[in-house]
C-alpha positions in Angstrom: -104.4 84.2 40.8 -107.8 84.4 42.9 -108.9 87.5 41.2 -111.5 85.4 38.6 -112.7 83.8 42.3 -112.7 86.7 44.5 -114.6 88.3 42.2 -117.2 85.7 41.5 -117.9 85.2 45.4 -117.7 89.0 46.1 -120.8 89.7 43.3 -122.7 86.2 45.1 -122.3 87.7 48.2 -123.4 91.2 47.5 -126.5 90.1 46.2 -127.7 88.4 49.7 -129.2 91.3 50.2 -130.0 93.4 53.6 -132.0 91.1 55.5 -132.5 91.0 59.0 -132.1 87.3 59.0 -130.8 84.8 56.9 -133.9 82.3 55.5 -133.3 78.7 54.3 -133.9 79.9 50.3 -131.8 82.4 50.8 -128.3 80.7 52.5 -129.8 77.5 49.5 -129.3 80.0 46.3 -126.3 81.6 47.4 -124.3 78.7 48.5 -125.3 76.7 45.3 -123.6 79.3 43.8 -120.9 79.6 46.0 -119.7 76.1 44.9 -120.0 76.7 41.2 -117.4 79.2 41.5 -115.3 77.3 43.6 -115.8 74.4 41.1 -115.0 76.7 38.4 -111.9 77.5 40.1 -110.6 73.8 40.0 -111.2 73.7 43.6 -111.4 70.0 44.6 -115.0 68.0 44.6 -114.9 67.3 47.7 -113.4 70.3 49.0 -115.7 72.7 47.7 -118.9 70.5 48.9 -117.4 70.4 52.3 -116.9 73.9 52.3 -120.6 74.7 51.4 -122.0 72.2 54.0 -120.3 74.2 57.2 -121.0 77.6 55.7 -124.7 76.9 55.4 -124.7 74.8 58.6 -123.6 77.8 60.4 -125.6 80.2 58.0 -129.1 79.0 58.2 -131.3 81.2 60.8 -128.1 82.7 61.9 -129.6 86.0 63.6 -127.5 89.6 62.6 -124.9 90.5 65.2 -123.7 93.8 66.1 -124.1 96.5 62.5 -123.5 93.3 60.5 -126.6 93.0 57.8 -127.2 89.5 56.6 -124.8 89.8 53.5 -122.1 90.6 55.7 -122.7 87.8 58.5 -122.6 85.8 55.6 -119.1 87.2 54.1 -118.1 86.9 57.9 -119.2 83.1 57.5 -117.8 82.5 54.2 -114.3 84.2 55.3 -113.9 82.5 58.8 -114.2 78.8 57.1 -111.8 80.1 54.1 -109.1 80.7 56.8 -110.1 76.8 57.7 -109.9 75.6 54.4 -106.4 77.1 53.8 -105.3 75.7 57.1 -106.3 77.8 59.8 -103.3 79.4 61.7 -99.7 79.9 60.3 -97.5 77.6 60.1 -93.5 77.3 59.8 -91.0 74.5 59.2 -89.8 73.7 62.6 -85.7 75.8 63.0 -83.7 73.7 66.1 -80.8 75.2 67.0 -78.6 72.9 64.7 -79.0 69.8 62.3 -82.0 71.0 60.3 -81.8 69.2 56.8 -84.5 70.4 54.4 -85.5 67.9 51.4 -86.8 70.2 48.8 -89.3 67.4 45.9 -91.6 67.9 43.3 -92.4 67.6 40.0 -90.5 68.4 36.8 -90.8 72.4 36.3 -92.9 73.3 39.3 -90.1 75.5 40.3 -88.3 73.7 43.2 -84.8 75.0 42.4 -85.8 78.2 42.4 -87.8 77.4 45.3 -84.9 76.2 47.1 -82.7 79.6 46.2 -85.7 81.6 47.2 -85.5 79.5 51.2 -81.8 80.2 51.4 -81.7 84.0 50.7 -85.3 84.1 53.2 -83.6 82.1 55.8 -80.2 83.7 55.8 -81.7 87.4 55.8 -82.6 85.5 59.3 -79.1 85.1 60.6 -78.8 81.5 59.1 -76.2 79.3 58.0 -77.2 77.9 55.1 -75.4 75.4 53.0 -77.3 74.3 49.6 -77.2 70.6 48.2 -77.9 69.8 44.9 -78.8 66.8 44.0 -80.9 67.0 41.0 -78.7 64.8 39.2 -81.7 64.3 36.7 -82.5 67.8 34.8 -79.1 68.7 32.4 -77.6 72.3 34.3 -79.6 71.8 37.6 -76.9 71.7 39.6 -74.9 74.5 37.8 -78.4 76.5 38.1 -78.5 76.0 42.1 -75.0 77.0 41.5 -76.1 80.2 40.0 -78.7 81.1 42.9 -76.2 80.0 45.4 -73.6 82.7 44.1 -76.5 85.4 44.2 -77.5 84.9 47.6 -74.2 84.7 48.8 -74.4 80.6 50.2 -72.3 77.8 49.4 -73.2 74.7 47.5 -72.3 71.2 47.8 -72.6 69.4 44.1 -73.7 65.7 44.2 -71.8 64.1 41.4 -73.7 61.5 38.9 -74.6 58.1 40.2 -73.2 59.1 43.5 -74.4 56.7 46.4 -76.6 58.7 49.1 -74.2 56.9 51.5 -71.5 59.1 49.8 -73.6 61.7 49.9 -74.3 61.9 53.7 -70.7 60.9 54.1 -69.1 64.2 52.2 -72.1 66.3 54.0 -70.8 65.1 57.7 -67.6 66.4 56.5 -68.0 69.7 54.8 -70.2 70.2 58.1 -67.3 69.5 60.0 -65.2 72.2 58.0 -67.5 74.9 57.6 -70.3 75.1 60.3 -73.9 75.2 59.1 -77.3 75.5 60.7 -79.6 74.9 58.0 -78.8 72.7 54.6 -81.4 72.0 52.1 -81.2 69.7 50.1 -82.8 69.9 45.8 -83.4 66.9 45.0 -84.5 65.7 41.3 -87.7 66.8 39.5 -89.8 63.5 38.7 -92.8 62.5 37.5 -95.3 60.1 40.3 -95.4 57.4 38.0 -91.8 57.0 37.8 -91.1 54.4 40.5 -87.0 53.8 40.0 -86.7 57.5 40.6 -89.0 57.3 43.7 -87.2 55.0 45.0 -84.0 56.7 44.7 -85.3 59.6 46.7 -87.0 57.4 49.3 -83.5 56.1 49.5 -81.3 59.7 50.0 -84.1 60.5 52.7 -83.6 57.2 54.6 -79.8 58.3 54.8 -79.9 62.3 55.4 -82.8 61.8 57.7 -84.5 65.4 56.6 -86.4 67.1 59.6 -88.7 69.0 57.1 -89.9 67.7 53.8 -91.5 70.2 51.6 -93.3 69.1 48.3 -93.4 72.4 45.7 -96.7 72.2 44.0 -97.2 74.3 41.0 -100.5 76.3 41.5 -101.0 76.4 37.7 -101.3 72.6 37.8 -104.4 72.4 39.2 -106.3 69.0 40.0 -103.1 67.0 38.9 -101.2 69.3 42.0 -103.6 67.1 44.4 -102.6 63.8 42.7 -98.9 64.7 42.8 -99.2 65.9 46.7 -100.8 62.1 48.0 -98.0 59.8 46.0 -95.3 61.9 47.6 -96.8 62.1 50.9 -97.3 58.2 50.5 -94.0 57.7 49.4 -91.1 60.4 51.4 -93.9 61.5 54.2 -93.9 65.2 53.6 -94.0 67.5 56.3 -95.6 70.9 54.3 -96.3 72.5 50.9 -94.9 75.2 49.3 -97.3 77.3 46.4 -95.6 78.4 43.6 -96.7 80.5 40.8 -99.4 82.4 42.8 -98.7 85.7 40.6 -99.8 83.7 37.9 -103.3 83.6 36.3 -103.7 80.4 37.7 -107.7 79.5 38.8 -106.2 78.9 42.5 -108.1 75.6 42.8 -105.1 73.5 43.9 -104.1 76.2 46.4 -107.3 76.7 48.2 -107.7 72.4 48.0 -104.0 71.6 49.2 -104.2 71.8 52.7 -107.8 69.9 52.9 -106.4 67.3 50.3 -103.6 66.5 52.1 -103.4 67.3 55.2 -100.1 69.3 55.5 -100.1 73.4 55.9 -98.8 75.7 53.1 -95.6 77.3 54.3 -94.4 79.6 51.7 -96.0 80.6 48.2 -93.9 81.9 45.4 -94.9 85.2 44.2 -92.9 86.3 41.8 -89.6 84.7 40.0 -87.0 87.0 42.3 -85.5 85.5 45.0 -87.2 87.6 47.1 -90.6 86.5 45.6 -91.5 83.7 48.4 -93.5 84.6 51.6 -94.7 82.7 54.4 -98.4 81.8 53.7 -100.9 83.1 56.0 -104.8 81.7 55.2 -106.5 84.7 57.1 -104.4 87.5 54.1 -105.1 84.7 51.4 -109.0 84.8 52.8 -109.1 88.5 53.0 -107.7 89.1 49.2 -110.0 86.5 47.9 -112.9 88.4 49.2 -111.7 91.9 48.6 -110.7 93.0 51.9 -107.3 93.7 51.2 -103.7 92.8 53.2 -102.7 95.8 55.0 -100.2 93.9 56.9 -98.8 92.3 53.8 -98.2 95.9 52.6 -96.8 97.1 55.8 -94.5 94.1 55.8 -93.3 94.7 52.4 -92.8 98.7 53.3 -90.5 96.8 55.9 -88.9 94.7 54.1 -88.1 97.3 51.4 -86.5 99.2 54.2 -88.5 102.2 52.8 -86.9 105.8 55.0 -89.0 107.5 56.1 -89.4 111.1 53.9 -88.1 114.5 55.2 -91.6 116.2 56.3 -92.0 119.2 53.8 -94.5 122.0 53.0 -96.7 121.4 50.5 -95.1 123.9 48.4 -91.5 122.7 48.9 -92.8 119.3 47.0 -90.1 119.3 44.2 -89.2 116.7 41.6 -86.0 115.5 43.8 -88.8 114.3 46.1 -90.9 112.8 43.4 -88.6 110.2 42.2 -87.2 109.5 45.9 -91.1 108.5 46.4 -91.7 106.6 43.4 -88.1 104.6 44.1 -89.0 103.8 47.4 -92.4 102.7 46.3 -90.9 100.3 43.4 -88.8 98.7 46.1 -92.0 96.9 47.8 -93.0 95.2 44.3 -95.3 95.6 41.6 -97.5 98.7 41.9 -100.3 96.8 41.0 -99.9 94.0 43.4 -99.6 96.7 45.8 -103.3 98.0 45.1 -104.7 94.6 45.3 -103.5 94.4 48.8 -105.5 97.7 49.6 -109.0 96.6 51.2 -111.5 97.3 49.0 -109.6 98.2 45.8 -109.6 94.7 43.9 -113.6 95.7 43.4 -112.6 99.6 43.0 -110.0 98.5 40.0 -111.9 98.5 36.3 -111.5 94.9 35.5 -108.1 94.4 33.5 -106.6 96.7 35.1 -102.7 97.1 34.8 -100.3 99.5 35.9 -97.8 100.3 33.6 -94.0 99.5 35.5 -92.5 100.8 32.2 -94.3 104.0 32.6 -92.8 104.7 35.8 -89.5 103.9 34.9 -89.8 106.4 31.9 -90.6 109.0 34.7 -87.6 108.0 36.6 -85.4 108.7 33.6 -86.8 112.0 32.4 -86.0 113.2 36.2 -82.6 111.2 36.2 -81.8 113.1 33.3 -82.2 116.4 34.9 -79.8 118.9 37.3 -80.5 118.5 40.7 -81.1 122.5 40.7 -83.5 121.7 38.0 -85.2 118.8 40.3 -85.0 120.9 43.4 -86.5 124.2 41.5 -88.7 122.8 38.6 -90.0 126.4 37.6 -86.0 127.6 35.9 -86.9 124.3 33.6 -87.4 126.7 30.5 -87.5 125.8 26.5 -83.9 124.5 26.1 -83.4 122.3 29.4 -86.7 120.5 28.3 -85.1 119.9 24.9 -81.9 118.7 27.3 -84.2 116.5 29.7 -86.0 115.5 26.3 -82.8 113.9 24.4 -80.9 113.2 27.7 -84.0 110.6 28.9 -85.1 109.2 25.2 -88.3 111.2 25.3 -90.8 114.3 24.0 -90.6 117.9 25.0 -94.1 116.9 25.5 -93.6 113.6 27.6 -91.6 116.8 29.7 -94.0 118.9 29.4 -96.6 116.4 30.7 -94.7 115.4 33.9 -94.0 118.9 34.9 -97.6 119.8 34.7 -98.7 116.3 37.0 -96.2 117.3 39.6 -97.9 120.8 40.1 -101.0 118.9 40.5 -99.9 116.9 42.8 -98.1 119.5 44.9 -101.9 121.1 44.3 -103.6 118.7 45.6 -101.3 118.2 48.5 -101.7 122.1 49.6 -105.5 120.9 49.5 -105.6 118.2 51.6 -102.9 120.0 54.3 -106.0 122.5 54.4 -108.5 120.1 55.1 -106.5 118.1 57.9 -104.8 121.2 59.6 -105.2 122.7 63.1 -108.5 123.9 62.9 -109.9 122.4 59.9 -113.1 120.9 59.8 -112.8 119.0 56.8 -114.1 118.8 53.5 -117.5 121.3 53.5 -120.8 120.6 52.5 -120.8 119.7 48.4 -116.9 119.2 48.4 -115.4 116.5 46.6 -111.9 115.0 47.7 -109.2 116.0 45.3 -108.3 113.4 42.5 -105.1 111.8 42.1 -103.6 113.4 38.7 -103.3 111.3 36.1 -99.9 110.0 35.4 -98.5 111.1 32.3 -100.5 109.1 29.0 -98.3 108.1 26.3 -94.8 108.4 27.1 -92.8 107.2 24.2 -90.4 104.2 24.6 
């Protein structure tokens, strides 16, 4: 959702030139700009003219430190209050050892039952004991939705039925507590609109009586301005305690993201990233900072190689590369998310990538099924795949002899191109010589038919 941002800032900031120190015209021009895109963004008013007072108050006649040039003590600038702006340091609902209630509110469609589902399959992963409420006696199916999500991460759920008292409510939570032991229960409350003050009020009152320890208002990123409005009536109304971002996969300017924090005053704790319930991760400002301006998240991407429980492959020659190992890779890989989120978190590639660019998910999974559809002789010893197994592999995987024809010829290459660079970071290799290019990745194969 930052890309239209990052990229904006990354083009001002590479035009600040080489200069041995920053002058007063210069630091004037580029933060000018600076707030344009950041206004552009739906960043808040204020927020954004904040921003651009510290940067250039820290900016101005600021002498080059280190190998830094001007442009990049300025991108050191400009990244350092970022990490500010989005709330400095990490933060985390606070976990006691027992009796943490959750209150999960927002408004209509920002995603807070999903949100909700999302916490409870995080959290138990952890080793909690998580027990769902749902009391979104509001939206027609909520409950039976939380119902849903509950089932799939493998918590219970306890239904709050129509005009049900929140005396009632706390009464039959004391006692399925008392049954069934539980460390953390968050509570979905219903979807509403500010304005609506009979509905505020009811929630006031079922937070009077639960007495949550954290209250987290879901703010829809695509929302923009309206997110900031939202965020103050609920904090002046339920006190909330933190923020969670959803829709930050989305196309989303990334306004009311970068704005929350300041706005309001309460740190981000999660952001949604994609609609699985495994799409929600803690929000760190400095890997938000360091996407917007290009420099990648390599500890996001170790973290999700982690996460994806990725083995580690058997180590093999070059030449031994077969197709067996080719789709082990490519499974493990799909297992840490989108391939092209996964390049955006590469430092330096958001600005490498052609704008637009897309990988193709389906195109991989074609791969995976011309391979599935193959012998595992065939995938261990890809040269015995003559005329009539292609026309097997062909039929068997919904594809061309050519779409085979094509993946057999990109896995030589990359076996290739493997043998090349085991030669250039061997014992005893000095590299690439004098006028020698580093290999290219081959292409994948174009055109694979549905």
């Amino acid at each position: 959702m930052f890309e239209a941002l990052g990229n904006k800032l990354q083009d001002i900031l590479d035009r600040v030139g080489r200069e041995s120190k920053l002058t007063d015209a210069q630091v004037k021009t580029a933060m000018r700009e600076i707030r344009m895109a950041l206004l552009e963004a739906d960043v808040n008013f204020n927020v954004a003219k904040d921003f651009v007072a510290k940067v250039s108050e820290k900016a101005v006649g600021q002498e080059v430190t280190g190998s830094l040039n001007a442009g990049q003590t300025v991108v050191k600038l400009v990244h350092d209050e970022l990490i500010e702006t989005l709330g400095g340091e990490s933060k985390q609902p606070t976990l006691k050892t027992d009796g943490n209630v959750w209150f999960m509110v927002g408004l209509q469609g920002a995603g807070k039952t999903t949100s909700t589902g999302k916490l409870a399959a995080f959290y138990k992963s952890k080793g909690r004991r998580v027990l769902l409420v749902a009391a979104d006696t509001q939206r027609p199916a909520a409950r039976d939705q939380l119902e849903v999500l509950a089932k799939q991460v493998g918590v219970p759920v306890l239904k709050v039925a129509d005009g049900e008292a929140p005396q009632e409510t706390r009464r039959r939570l004391d006692e399925y507590l008392r049954t069934d032991y539980r460390d953390l229960v968050i509570v979905d409350t219903a979807g509403r609109l500010q304005i609506d003050e009979a509905l505020m009020d009811q929630l006031a009152d079922l937070q009077t009586e639960l007495a949550p320890s954290e209250t987290l208002l879901v703010v829809d990123a695509m929302t923009g301005q309206e997110a900031l409005n939202v965020a103050r009536v609920f904090d002046e109304r339920v006190k909330l305690s933190g923020l969670i971002i959803t829709k930050m996969d989305g196309d989303a300017r990334g306004g009311a993201a970068l704005s929350a924090r300041s706005v309001t005053g309460h740190p981000i704790y999660f952001a949604g990233t994609s609609e699985k319930l495994t799409g929600l991760e803690p929000f760190y400002p400095d890997r938000v900072a360091g996407r917007i301006l290009g420099m990648g998240d390599v500890l996001g991407l170790i973290e999700r190689a982690q996460q994806a429980d990725l083995k580690a492959m058997e180590v093999k020659k070059p030449g031994d590369f077969d197709l067996e190992d080719l789709l082990t890779q490519l499974r493990q890989i799909r297992k840490m998310g989108p391939l092209g989120d996964l390049l955006k978190l590469i430092p330096g590639m958001s600005r490498a990538l052609p704008e637009g660019f897309n990988v193709d998910e389906k195109q991989i999974q074609r791969i995976d099924a011309m391979i599935s559809s193959m012998t595992a002789k065939e995938r261990r010893n890809p040269k015995i795949i003559d005329g009539q197994r292609r026309k097997r592999i062909a039929a068997g995987s919904g594809h061309t002899v050519q779409d085979i024809n094509r993946l057999l010829k990109m896995h030589e290459q990359m076996k290739d191109m493997m043998k090349m660079l085991q030669r250039m970071s061997g014992p005893g290799s000095k590299g690439m010589g004098k006028g020698m290019k580093p290999p290219k990745m081959p292409p994948m194969p174009p055109n694979l038919k549905r």
